[in-house]
Structures are given as C-alpha cells and as structure tokens.
N, C-alpha and C positions, 0 to 999 in steps of 0.2 A: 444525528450526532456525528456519523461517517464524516459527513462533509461539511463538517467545520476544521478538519484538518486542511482542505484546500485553502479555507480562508485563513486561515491561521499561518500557512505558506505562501501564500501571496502576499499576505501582510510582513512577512520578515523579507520576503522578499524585496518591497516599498521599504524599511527601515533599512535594508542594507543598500538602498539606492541613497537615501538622505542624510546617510549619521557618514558614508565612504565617499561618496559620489559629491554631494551637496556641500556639508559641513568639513570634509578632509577627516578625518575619523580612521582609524586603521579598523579589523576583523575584532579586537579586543572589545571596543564602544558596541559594535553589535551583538557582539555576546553580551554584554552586561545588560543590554536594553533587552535580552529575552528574559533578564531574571524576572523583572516586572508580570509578565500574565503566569509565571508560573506559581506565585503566590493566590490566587485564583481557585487553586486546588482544595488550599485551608476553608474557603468559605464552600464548593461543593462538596468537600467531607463532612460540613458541620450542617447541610441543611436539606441534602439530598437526601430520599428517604430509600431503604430497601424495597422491593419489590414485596405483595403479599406474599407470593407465592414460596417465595426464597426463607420467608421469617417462618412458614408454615411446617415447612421442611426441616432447616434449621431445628425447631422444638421437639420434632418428634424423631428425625432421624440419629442414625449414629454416626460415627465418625467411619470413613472409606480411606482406604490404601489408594496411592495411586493404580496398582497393580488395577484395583476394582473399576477405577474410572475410565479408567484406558481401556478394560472391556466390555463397556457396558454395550457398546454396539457391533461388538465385537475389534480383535483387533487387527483385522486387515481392514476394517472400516477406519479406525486412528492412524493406523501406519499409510494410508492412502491418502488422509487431510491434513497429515504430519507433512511428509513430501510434497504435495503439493503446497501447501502456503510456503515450505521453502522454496521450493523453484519461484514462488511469486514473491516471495522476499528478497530470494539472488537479484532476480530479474528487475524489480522497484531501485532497490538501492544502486544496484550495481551501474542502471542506465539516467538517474535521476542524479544521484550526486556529482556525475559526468558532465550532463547536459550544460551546466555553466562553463565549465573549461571549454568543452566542443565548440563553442557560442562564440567565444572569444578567442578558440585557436586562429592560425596563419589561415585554416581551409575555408573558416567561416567569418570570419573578419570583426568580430561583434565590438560593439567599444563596451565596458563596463556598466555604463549607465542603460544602455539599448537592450543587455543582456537580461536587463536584471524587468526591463519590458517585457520580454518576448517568455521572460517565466511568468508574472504575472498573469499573463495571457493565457500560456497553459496554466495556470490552475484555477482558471473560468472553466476549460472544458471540463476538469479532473472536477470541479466543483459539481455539476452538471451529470459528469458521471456517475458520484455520488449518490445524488439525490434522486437518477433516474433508473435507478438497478432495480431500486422496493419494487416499482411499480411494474417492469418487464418482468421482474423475476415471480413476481405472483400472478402473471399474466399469463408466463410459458414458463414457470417451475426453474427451480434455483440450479439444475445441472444445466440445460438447457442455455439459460442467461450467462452464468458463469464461464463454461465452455468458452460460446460466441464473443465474450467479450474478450475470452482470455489470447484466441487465436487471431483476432482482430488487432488487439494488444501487439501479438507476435508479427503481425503483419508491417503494421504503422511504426514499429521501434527500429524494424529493417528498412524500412520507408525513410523514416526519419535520418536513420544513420550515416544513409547513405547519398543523401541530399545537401551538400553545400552553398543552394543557394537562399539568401535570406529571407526573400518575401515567401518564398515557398516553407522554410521552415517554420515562418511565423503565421501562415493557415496551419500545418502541419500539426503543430504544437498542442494546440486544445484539442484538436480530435485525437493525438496519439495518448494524451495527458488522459481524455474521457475514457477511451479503453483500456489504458494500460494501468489506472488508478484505483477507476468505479467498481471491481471488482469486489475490493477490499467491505464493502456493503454489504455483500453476500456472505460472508465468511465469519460476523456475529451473528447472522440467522442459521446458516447452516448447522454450526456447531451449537447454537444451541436447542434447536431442532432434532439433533441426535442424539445427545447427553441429556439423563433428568438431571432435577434440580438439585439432588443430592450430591451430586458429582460434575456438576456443569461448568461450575470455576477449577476447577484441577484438572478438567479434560481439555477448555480452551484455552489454560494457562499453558500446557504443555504443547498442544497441537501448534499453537500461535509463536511461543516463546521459541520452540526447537527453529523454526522457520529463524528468529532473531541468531541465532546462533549460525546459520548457516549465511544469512545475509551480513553476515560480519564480513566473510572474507571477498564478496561480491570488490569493496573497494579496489581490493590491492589484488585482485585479478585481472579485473578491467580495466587497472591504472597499469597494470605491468602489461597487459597488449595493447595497451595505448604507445607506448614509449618503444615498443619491438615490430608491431602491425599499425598502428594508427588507430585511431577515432573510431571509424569505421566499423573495419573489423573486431576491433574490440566491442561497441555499444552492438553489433549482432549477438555474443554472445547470450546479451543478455532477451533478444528476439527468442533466442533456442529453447531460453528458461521459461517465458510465458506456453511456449508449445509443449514444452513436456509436462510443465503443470497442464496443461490441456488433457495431456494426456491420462492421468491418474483418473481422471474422473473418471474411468470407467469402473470404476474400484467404490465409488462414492455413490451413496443410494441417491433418491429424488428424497424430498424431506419436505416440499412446499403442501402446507396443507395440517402436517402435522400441529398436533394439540400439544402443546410445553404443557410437560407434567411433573 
C-alpha cells in the first residue's frame, strides 16, 4: 500500500509535465487534475472492509483516553516514535519539496520538462524502496532496517545536495529517493507492532500526525537557507534530520516478530 504513494507521485509528476509543459496550463490545471483520484476515497470507504481483528476489539472493548494509548508501551517508548517520525518528516518534506527548485536553479541548470524527468526517476527508486523494506525488515528486524536505511538516507541527501552535476544527480536520485522514502514501510508495522488494537489508531494518529506538525515548518526553513546559504546548505539540513531520527532508535524496542493483539 506504502508504495503506491511513489506511483501516485510520479504520476502527478507526468501530469504536471503535460497539462504545463505540453498543453501551456499554469500550477491551477494541475491542481484541478488531482481533484479526479481524490474521489477514489468514496469508493474505498464504501467497499473496504475492517480488519477481523479491529471489529473484535471494537465489540468488547471500552473507550481509552489518549493518555491510555500513549502508555501503552510505555511513554518514553511514544515519545521516542513521536521524534523520530518528526525528524523523518522534517527531513521528507523539507529535502523533497526543494528538489524541483534545486533541479532548475542557475547551479543545476534543469529546464522544466527535464526536471519533472529526473523526479519520475526518483520515484522508481522510492517505489522500490517501498516495496523492498517488508522483506529486509523481516529478514534483520524493523530497528535494524530502519536505522540503515535511515543513515543511508542521511548519507545520499548530503551526496545529493551537494552534487551539481546532472547525469550524476540523475543516477543519484532513485537510490537517494529508495533510502531516504522506503523507510516510511516500516513505521505502519512498527506502530502497530507496539500498540494493541484497542488503542492502535490513537497511538499512530498521534505518533504520525505530531511528526505532520513539525514537517510543516521544514518548508520555510529550508526555503529561508536557501535564499541566505544556498541549495546546498540548506537541503543538508535536512541530511542532519534523517541521522537524528537514526538516532532515537535507540529508545525503540525490536517489534519484528510480534503477534498484533
């Protein structure tokens, strides 16, 4: 399921070459073309079914405070997958909503139609990353996978940042895309790995959502040392935030294995 968000971005990324690029279209035509798969939602609301497990709980359990869910594995175990998906939220947003300006600034020369190539491109590798976490991560356990990918991540976004030339950025891309993405696979088995079922949407609404709040201000960080340090400098910041989510994990049990109860 992770990795239909790659195709789902490479795909808007293909409409924003044809409706701007092809057709002359301003950013407005591309927004209106995303209202289209967002209706999509109404036919998975009306035919996806709950889990047994969730319907079982549901009947017999009672209602939980948040207070309850946030401790269920204790809370320096929450406050550890809290921080970390934020630093992995800073770090996504903050180096990913950049990468097309970077693309096409003066340092890297991109033309619009090329740019919007060399993303498609990365989100083969982030697709790929996706799909290839399950299988490492039940292989050598979800702190393990996570970690590696995450420091890797930290590696290839400093690699990336700091690379102005294009054929090099355009290998670059889907392997930084694959680590710096595929992560995100990990982080609905994690959580719900730790959390039962009676509390498992209110613990990864929270742990998940808080991370959204902090990747808000990712833009206009990165966008204000872009215009004071440059490109560069600034998409490291976002290198820093994959390694310090690296680093929480030491705070975060193994979970690979566990029985969802």
């Amino acid at each position: 399921m992770q990795s239909s968000w790659a195709i789902g971005y490479g795909l808007a990324a293909l409409v924003n070459y044809l409706v701007q690029d092809v057709a002359g279209y301003d950013w407005r035509a591309v927004f209106f073309v995303g209202v289209a798969p967002a209706l999509f939602a109404f036919w998975v609301r009306r035919h996806v079914e709950e889990p047994k497990v969730w319907r079982a709980s549901r009947a017999t359990a009672s209602r939980v405070s948040i207070g309850q869910a946030l401790l269920a594995p204790g809370l320096g175990v929450t406050a550890a997958v809290t921080l970390m998906n934020a630093c992995t939220m800073f770090a996504w947003w903050g180096f990913n909503l950049w990468v097309p300006s970077y693309l096409t600034s003066p340092g890297v020369g991109l033309s619009s139609a090329s740019m919007n190539g060399f993303i498609i491109a990365m989100n083969a590798g982030m697709w790929f990353g996706y799909v290839t976490f399950g299988y490492i991560s039940d292989a050598l356990g979800r702190k393990r996978t996570y970690v590696g990918y995450l420091v890797m991540a930290a590696i290839c976004v400093l690699g990336y940042a700091w690379t102005s030339h294009a054929a090099t950025l355009l290998v670059l891309g889907p392997v930084t895309a694959f680590f710096a993405t595929g992560y995100f696979s990990g982080f609905g088995a994690v959580t719900a790995e730790l959390y039962p079922t009676a509390v498992r949407a209110t613990a990864q609404g929270f742990t998940y959502n808080m991370g959204r709040i902090a990747s808000a201000a990712a833009p206009w960080i990165v966008g204000g040392l872009t215009t004071t340090h440059g490109f560069s400098a600034a998409l490291s910041i976002t290198a820093a935030a994959y390694a310090l989510a690296a680093v929480f994990w030491i705070f975060i049990p193994e979970t690979a294995g566990r029985e969802i109860t």
